[in-house]
C-alpha positions in Angstrom: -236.6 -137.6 91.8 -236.3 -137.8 95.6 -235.5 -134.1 96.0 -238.9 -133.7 94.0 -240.4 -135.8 96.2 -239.4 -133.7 99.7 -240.3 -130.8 97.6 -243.7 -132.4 97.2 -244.1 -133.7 100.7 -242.8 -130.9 102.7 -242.8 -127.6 100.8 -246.6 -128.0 99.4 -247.9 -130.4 102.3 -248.8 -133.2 99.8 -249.8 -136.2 101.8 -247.8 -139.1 101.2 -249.8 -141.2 98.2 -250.0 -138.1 96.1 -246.2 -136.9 96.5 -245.4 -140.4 95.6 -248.2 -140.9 92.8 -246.5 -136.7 91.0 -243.4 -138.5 91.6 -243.9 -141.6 89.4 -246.2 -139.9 86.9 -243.3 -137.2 86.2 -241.1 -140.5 85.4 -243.1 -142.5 82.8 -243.2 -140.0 79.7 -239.5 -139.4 79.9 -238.2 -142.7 80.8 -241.0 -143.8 77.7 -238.9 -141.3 75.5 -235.4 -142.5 76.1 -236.4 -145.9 75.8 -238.2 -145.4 72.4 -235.1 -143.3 71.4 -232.8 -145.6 72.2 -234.9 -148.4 70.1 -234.9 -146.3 66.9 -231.2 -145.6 67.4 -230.8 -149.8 67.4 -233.1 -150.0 64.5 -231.5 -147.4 62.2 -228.0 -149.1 63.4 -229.0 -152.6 62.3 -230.5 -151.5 59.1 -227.9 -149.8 58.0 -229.8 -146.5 57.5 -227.8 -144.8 60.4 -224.4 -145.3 58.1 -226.4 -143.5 55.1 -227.9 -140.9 57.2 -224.0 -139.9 58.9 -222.5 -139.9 55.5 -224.9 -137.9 54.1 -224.7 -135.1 57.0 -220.9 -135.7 57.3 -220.4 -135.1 53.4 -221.7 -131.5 54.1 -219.3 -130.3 57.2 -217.5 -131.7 59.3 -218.1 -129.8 61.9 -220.4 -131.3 64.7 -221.8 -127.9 65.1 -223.2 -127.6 61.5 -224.5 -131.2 61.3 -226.7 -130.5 64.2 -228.4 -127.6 62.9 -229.1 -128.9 59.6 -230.4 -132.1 61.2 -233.0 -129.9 63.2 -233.8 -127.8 60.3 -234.5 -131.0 58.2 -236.8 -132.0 60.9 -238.7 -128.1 61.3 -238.9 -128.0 57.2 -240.7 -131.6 57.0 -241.6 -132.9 60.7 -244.3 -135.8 59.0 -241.8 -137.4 57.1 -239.6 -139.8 59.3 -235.9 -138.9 60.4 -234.6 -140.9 58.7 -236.4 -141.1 55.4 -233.2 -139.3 52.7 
């Protein structure tokens, strides 16, 4: 983020407020999408639906490889229903 903001600042002659206002406007989506990725991750864990979810890939293959791909496809074939819906 700070190179981005020298980028900003020096490279495109962005006066200060705006280099710092790109800055922080580039930061809120993603940091919004770890954090709400990392609350469905604690949610699935707690409920239990995580362990079905694993077994259910893991059953399959075993290799890593293989369970991401067919966890993507799931999601491409069906993206309304919810990831973890089986």
């Amino acid at each position: 983020m700070v190179v981005t903001f020298f980028i900003f600042l020096f490279l495109f002659k962005l006066p200060l407020g705006e280099a710092a206002g790109s800055v922080i406007q580039g930061r809120w989506p993603i940091g919004y999408i770890i954090m709400m990725a990392v609350w469905l991750y604690k949610i699935a864990v707690k409920s239990g639906k995580f362990d079905v979810l694993r077994g259910s890939i893991v059953g399959i293959s075993q290799d890593q490889r293989i369970q991401l791909l067919l966890t993507v496809k799931r999601n491409e074939r069906n993206p309304s229903h919810s990831f973890f819906e089986l």
